[in-house]
N, C-alpha and C positions, 0 to 999 in steps of 0.2 A: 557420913553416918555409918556407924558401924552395924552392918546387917546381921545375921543367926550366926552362932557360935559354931554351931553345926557345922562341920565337913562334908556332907552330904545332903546340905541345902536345897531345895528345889524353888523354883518361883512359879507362878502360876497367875497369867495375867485377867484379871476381872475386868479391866477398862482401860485399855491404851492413853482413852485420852482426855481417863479422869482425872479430876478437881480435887482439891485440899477441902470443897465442902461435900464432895461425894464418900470421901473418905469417911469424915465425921459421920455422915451420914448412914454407911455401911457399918462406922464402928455401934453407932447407937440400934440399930438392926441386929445385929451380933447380942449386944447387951442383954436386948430385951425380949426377942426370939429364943434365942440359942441358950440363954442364962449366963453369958461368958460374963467373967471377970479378965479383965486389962491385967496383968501382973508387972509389965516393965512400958513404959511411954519415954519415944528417945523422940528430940526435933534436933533439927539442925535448918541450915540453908535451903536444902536442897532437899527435904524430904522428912516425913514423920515414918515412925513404926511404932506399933503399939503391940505387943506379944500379949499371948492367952493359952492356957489348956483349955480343950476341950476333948470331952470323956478319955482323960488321960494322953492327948495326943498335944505337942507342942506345937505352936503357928504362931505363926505373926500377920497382919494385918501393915501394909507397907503403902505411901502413896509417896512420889517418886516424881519433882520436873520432868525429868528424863523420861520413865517407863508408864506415869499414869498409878492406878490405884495397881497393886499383887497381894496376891496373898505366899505367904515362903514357909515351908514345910521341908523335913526331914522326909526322905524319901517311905521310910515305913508306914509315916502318917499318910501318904496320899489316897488311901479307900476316902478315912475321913476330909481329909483336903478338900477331897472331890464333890463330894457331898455340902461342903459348905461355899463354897465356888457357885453353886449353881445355884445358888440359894442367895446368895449375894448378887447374882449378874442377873437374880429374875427381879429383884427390885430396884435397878440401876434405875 
């Protein structure tokens, strides 16, 4: 899966040792809280990523065999990152 395009990428993990239905489930909390719009949806084998702005700041939405659900951010966004991080991990 080819993850952010970004050079200065961050990940930031919401759920070590979350689910492809936890995921969905975070992405439709996003949707419907937050007002996000999905802009790119990539799957492969081994993991989904769904990218999004929000108030101007680019992130993705990642769930990962490997790593569980992250959210991946450009290091500028991380005030907002961080704000929706916790907002995702209090409705896990």
């Amino acid at each position: 899966m080819k993850t952010f395009e970004y050079t200065s990428a961050t990940e930031m993990v919401i759920n070590e040792s979350g689910s492809l239905q936890q995921f969905y489930r975070l992405t439709n909390v996003l949707s419907k809280t937050r007002h996000v719009h999905f802009t790119t949806k990539e799957d492969d084998a081994e993991g989904v990523e769904w990218r999004f702005s929000y108030r101007g700041n680019k992130l993705a939405l990642q769930y990962s065999i490997y790593n569980g659900v992250t959210l991946i951010f450009n290091e500028k966004d991380s005030k907002t990152a961080n704000k929706i991080a916790v907002r995702l991990r209090e409705v896990q």
